[in-house]
N, C-alpha and C positions, 0 to 999 in steps of 0.2 A: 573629849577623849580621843579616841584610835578612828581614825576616818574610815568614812562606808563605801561600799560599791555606790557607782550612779546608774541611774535608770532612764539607757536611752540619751544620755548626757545631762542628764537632771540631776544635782548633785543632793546629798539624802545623806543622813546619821542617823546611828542608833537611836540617840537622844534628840537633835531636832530639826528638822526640814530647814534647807539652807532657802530660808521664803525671801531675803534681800537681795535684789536686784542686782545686778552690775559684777565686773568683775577685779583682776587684780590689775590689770591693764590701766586702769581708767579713775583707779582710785588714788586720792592723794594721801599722803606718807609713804610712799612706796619708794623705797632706793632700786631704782632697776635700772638696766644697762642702756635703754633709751630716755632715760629721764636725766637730760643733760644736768639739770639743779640738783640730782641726786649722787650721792657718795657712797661708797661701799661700807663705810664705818656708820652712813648717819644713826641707824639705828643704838650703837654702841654708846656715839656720844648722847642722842637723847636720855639715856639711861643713866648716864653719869653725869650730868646737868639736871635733872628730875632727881636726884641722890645726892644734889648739891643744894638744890632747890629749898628742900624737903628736909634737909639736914638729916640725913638716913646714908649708914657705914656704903661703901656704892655694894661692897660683896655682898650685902642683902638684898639690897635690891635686883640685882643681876642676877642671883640665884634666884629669888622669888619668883622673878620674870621666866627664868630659866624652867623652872617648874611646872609653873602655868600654861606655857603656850611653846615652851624650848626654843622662843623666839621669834617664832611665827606672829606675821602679823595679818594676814585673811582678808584684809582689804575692808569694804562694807560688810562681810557678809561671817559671820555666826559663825565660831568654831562646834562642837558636836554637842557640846553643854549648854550650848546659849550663851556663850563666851566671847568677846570682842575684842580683839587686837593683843599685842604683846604679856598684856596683863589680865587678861581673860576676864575683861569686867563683863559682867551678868547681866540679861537684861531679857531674860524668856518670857515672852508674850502667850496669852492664850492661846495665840492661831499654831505656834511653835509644839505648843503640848497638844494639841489636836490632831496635828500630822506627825507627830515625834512618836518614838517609841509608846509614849503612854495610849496615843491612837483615839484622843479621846473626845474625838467629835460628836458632836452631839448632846457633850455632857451639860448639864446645867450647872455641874461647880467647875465649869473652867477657868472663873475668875476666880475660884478663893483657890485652885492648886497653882495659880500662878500668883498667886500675890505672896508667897515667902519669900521674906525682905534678903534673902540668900541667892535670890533669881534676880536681883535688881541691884548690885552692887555700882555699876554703871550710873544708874540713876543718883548716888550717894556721892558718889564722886566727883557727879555735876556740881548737887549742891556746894561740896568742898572747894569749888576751883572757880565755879562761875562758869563753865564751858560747856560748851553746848552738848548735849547729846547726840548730835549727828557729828561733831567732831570728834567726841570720844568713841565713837562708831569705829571710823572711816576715815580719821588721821591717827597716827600708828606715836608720833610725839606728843600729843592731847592725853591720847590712851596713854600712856605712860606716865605723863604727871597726873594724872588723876587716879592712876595706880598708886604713886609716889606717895598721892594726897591723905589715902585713903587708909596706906599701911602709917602714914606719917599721925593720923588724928585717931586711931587705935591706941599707936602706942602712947603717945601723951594721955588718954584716958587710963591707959596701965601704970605707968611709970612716971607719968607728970611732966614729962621732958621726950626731946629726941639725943640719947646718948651715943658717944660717937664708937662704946663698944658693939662691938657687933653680937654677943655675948647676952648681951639686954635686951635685944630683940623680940628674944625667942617667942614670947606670946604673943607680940603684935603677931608677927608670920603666922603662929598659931589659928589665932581668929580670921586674919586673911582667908583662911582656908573655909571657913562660913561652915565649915563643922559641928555638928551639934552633940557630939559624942567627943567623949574626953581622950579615948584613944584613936580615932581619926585623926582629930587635930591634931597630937601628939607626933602620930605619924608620916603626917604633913609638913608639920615642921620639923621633922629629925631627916627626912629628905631634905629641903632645903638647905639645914646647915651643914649634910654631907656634902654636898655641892659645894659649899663654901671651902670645906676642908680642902674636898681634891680636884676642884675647879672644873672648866668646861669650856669648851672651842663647839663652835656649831658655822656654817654657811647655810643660810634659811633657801626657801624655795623662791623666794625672789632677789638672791644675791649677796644678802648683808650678811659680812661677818665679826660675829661676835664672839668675844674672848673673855675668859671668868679665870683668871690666876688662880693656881691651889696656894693655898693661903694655910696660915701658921696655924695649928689646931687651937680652935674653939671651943672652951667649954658652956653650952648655953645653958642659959639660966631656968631649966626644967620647972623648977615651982612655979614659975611664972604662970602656969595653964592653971594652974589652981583658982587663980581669982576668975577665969572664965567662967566659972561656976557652969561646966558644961557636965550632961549626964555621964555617968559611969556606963561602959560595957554591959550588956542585960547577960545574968547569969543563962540566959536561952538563946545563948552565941554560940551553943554544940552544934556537932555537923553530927549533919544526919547523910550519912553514906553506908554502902557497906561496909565491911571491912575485909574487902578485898583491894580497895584501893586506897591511895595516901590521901588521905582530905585534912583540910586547913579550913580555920572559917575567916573570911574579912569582909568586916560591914561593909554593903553597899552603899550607896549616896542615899541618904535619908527621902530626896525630894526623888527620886527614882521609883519608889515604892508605896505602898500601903498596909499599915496595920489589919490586920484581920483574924479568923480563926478555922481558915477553909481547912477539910471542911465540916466541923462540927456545928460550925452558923447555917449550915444549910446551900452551902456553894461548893457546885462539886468541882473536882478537880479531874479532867476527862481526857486531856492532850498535855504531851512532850513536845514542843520548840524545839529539834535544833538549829541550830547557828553557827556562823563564824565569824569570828572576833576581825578581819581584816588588821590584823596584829599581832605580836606576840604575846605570849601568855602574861609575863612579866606587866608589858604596857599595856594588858587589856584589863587587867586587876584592878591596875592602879589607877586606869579611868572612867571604869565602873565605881571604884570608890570615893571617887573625887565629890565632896558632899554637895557642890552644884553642879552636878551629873542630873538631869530628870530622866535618865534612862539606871536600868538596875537590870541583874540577870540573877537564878539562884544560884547557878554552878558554871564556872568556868574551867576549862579543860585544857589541859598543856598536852602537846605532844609526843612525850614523856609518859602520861598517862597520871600524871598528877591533877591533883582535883583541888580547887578553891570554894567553897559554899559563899555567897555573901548576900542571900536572902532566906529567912526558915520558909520553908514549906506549905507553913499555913498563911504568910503573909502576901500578896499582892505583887511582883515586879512588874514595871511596864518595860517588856522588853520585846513583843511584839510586833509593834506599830497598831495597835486595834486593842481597847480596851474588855470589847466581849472577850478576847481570846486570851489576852491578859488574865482578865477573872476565873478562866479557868485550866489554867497550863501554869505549867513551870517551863524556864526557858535555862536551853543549856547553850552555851556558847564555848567556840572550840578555837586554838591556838589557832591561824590560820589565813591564807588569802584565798578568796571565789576564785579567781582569775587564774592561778595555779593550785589548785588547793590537792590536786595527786600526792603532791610535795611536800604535804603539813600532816594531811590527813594520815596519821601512822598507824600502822597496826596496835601498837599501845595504845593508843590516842582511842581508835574505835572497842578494844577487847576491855578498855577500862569507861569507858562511855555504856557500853553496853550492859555492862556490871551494874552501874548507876542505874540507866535505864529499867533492868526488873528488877532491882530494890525497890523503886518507886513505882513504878507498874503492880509491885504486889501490893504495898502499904495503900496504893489507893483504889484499888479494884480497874485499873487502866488497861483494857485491853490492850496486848501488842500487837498491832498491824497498822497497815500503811495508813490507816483512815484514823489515828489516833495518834501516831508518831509521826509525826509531820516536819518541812522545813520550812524556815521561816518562808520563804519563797511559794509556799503553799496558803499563805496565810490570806482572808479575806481583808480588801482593802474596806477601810470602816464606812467610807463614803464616795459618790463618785468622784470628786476631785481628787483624792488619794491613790485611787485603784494604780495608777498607773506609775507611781514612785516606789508601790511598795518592794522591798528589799528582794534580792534575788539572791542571797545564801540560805545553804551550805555552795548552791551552786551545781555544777556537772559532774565535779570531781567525785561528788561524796558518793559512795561505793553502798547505796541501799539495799542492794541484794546480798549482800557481805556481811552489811552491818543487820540486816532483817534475820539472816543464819546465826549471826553471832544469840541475838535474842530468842534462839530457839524457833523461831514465827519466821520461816522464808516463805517471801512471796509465793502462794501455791496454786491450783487449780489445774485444772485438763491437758493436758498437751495435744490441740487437736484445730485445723483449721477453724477458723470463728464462722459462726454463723448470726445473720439480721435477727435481733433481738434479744440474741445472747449477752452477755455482762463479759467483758475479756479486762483481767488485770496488764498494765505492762509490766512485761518480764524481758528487757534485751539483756544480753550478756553483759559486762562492764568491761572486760577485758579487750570481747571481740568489735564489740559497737563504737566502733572511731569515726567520729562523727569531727567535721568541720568547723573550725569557732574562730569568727574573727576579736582580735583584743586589742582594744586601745589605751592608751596611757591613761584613762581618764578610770579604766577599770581597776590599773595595776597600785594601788597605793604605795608598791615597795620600788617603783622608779625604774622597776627591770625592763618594762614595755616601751621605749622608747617611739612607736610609732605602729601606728593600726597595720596589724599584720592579721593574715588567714594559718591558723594551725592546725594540727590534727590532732585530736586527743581521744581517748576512751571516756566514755559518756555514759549518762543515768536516765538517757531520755530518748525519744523518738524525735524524730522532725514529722510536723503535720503538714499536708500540701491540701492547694485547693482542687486537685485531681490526680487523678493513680498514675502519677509521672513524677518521673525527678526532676525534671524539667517546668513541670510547674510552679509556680510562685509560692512559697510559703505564706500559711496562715498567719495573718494580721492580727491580732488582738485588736477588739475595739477602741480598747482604755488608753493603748500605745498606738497604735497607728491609725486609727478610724476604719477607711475601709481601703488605705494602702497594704499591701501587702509585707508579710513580716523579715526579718530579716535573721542571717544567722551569726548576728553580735552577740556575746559572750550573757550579755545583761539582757535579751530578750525573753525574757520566758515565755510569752504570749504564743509562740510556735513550737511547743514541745509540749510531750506527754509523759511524765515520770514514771519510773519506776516503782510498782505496787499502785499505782492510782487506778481507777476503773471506772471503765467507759461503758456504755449500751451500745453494740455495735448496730451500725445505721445500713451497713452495705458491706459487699465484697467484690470483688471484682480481678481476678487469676491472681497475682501475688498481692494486692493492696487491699488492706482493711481500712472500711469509712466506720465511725464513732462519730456520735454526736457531742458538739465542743462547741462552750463558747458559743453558743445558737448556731451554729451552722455544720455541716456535714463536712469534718475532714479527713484524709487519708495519710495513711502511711504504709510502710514497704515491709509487707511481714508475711513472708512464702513460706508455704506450710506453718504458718503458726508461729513461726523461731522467736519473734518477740513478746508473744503474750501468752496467756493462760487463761482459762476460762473455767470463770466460776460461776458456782450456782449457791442456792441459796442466800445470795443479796437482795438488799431492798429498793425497787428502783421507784422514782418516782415521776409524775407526769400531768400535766394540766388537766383538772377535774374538769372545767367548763369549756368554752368552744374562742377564748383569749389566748394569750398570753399570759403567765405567769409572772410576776416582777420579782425579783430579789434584790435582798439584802448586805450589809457586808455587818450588823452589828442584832443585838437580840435582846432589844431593853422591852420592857412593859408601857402597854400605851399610858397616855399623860395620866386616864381616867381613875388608874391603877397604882399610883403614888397617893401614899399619906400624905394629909394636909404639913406642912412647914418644910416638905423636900421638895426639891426642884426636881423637874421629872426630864428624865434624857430622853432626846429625840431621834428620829430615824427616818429615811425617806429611801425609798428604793433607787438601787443603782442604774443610773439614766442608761445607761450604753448596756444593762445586761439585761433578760428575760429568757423564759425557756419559752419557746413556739410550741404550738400545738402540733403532735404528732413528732412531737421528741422527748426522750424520757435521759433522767438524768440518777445516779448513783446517790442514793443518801446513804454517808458514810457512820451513820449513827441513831439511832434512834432518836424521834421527835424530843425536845424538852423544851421544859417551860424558858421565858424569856426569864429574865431577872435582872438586877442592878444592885449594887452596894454604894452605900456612905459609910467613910470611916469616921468621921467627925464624931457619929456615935453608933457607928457599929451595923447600921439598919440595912438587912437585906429585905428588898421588895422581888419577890414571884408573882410574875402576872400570872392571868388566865390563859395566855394562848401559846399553844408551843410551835417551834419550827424544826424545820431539817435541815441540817448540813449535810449540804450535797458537793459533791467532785465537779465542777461547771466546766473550768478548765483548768490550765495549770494551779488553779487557785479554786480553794473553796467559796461557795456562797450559802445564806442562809433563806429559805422560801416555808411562810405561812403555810404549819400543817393543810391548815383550813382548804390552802388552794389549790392542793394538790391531790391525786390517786396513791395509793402506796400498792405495789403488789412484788412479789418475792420472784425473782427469777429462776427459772427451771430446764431441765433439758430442753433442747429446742424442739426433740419430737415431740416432747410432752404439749408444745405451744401448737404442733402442727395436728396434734388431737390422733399421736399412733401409738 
């Protein structure tokens, strides 16, 4: 569907980690301007030679195409669906859904969520043609006839024939769409044959361009979906909103999601997701719905202040990247780019978000504050190889202090120079806090960044230094830089401290406050207090024994603690994080128990042991009640015994 931010220049989607090697430079089928053997049309004519091939009208097949990928062909490397080359053949491997939005490493069913023969259409298309699966990859005219082949030996199981009406089609395109709902498909192919109707011009991102004539109207043959024998609409397709805002429902992508009953199975539902769609509303709907999406959201948000639902509530989306947080949040995702998002982020957009937001904050008993209403960018990476890809929206722009007012719950606490040991939430201004972000083309998906430049913009964040100077180097995140120091690229999160998040302050020193982050003591520039606020009564927490502490990014039960016939998920502390001794860290919620679901039949396991989500750094982590102190924070004469 709608492409991600990258992290650090590691390129990342909602739905699944771009884990293929290489790039568009170096990949064959590519028509580019130094590839003397390439033409500007060849993509066009492979299309029309595959529709000659194939004995298929060409305006379906160009439209299909059109649909799928708008022409794009990716090179080696996975469009956001798990999708390969012009004709978005499907081929989502475990490792794909482990770092994809579903996050779901560690799980022990990641071979039966990847084995729906809807995530492997690729693999079918081999068979069809004989061709290799590294060519239907990574040649962009392989992929194309095995497109061809694929829509070609549908329809002859429909219809018996490949008819030269384009009219007869309609259900082949139908099924194409790997739909398993009667109105998905429907709507899949009622896109497509409008395309056909009023045609389409595109120039792709590597030069080819292709042409789709508007064509004489078409009346397709609708009953056609009938023989799919696909299921009807679930009469429990109502949206659940207020009604204070306009809400529509449209299924998400079936392999996106999970059946469930959160939470009257005993799975609570504790965090808000926001998000931003790196899209517009229109195309983030429709590639959220796309039924070989493995990524799903409940609600998506237009600008406008219009609301889409296309998951209930009590169901599962992986829209995270991290399956514990999946199982208990709903994710809202908003019209919109990271990279400018001042621009998207509308007042409607936030006054009809936030409506959303305590609808479902009351219906579920969800506290609203920063430690519960989260962005995705907060979100713990599931394992160490993760940490350091995971997503960095809503981004800078998003106006936390605005949107925390709009929910009644603004960031609150003291206004009073911080003191060592006290709890201080960040509170910069958003207006005043014009903070430096450099952005590279690689951030900008809408093509407006042409070249890494240094901007100025109003920010939701602090910069952290390794010393009470501006002139000091910014903090490194381990996961992203190791022990290089961080930078201030638009995608770094590793060196900033959000808004509403909460730190134990470590030190002061005339204008700079040190917090403990990330295991180490960092600083920011907060005279007299102007960026924070200090609160008491949180719960801080801190290494019971004379170690380190380890944490976690996921909250399953150990193996001991699964019913015999389930496969039990696994977890291993995050190699690059630990909290040191003689550092105390914010836990943003009370201890709970671990737990896990299977939907196959519904079974939730609660283990014995609970942990703490704590604020570490810009990102949550999860640490064993067991290894830790818990004590409540208090005035600090109260600490100094006056």
């Amino acid at each position: 569907m709608h492409r991600r931010k990258k992290a650090l220049g590691v390129p990342i989607g909602i739905a699944v980690s771009l884990l293929v090697a290489g790039s568009l430079l170096s990949q064959p089928g590519h028509a580019l301007a130094d590839d003397p053997s390439a033409t500007a049309d060849s993509r066009q004519q492979a299309l029309l030679a595959a529709a000659e091939e194939f004995d298929i009208p060409s305006s379906v097949l160009l439209a299909l195409s059109h649909q799928e990928s708008a022409w794009e062909g990716h090179g080696a490397l996975p469009s956001t669906n798990g999708g390969y080359g012009p004709m978005n053949l499907t081929d989502v491997t475990p490792a794909m859904l482990a770092s994809g939005a579903a996050g779901a490493a560690g799980r022990a069913d990641l071979g039966s969520l990847a084995a729906d023969p809807a995530l492997h259409t690729l693999r079918q298309a081999a068979e069809l043609t004989g061709l290799s699966v590294k060519s239907l990859r990574e040649d962009d005219t392989a992929n194309i006839r095995g497109g061809a082949a694929l829509l070609a030996a549908y329809e002859k199981e429909l219809v018996g024939a490949t008819p030269a009406d384009p009219s007869q089609w309609y259900g082949a395109v139908a099924r194409y769409s790997q739909a398993k709902q009667k109105q998905a498909a429907a709507s899949f192919a009622d896109r497509v044959f409008r395309t056909i109707r009023s045609g389409a011009s595109a120039t792709t991102q590597d030069g080819q361009r292709v042409h789709l004539a508007a064509g004489p109207s078409v009346d397709p043959a609708r009953a056609q979906i009938n023989s799919l024998r696909l299921k009807a609409a679930s009469a429990a397709a109502a949206t659940e909103c207020p009604t204070t805002v306009e809400c529509t429902f449209v299924a998400g992508s079936p392999v996106g999601r999970q059946v469930a009953d959160r939470p009257a199975n005993g799975i609570r539902i504790d965090t808000i997701v926001i998000h931003d769609l790196e899209s517009t509303y229109d195309a983030g709907v429709a590639g959220l719905a796309n039924p070989t999406n493995p990524a799903a959201t409940h609600y998506v948000m237009s600008s406008t202040g219009a609301v889409t639902q296309m998951v209930p509530t009590k169901d599962i989306a992986f829209h995270a990247g991290n399956y514990s947080t999946n199982l208990h949040s709903i994710g809202i995702e908003h019209e919109g780019y990271a990279a400018h998002g001042a621009a998207w982020y509308t007042e409607a957009q936030y006054q009809a978000t936030a409506d959303l937001v305590k609808y479902l904050a009351g219906r579920f008993g969800i506290p609203l504050d920063r430690q519960h209403i989260v962005g995705h960018d907060n979100v713990a990476g599931p394992n160490s190889a993760l940490v350091s890809g995971m997503h960095w929206d809503p981004g800078y722009a998003w106006d936390w202090n605005h949107f925390m007012s709009l929910l009644d719950a603004p960031v609150s606490g003291v206004s009073e120079v911080p003191q060592p040991g006290s709890v201080v939430s960040i509170k910069p201004s958003f207006a005043d806090n014009v903070q430096t972000l450099q952005i590279c083309p690689s951030d900008d998906p809408t093509g407006q960044t042409t070249t890494c430049t240094e901007q100025q913009h109003p920010t939701n964040f602090v910069y952290l230094h390794t010393a009470p100077s501006e002139t000091a180097p910014l903090f490194g995140d381990q996961a992203i830089h190791g022990t290089a120091p961080g930078t201030d690229r638009v995608n770094d999160w590793g060196s900033t401290a959000q808004a509403g998040q909460q730190f134990v302050v470590a030190d002061v020193q005339d204008a700079w406050t040190a917090i403990w982050f990330s295991g180490a003591k960092v600083w920011f520039h907060n005279p007299g207090g102007v960026n924070t606020r200090t609160s008491y009564g949180v719960k801080i927490v801190k290494p019971a024994g004379p170690t380190p502490v380890p944490l976690y990014g996921s909250s399953y039960p150990d193996k001991a603690e699964y019913p015999a016939g389930l496969g039990a998920s696994t977890q291993a502390p995050l190699s690059m994080y630990a909290i040191p001794t003689g550092q105390a860290y914010v836990a943003t919620r009370e201890a709970a128990a671990t737990d896990d679901y299977f939907p196959s039949g519904g079974a939730v396991v609660i283990g014995g042991k609970k942990m703490y989500t704590i604020q570490y750094n810009h990102r949550v982590a999860l640490v064993y009640a067991n290894d830790v102190t818990a004590t409540t924070a208090v005035h600090h004469w109260e600490n100094d015994g006056n």
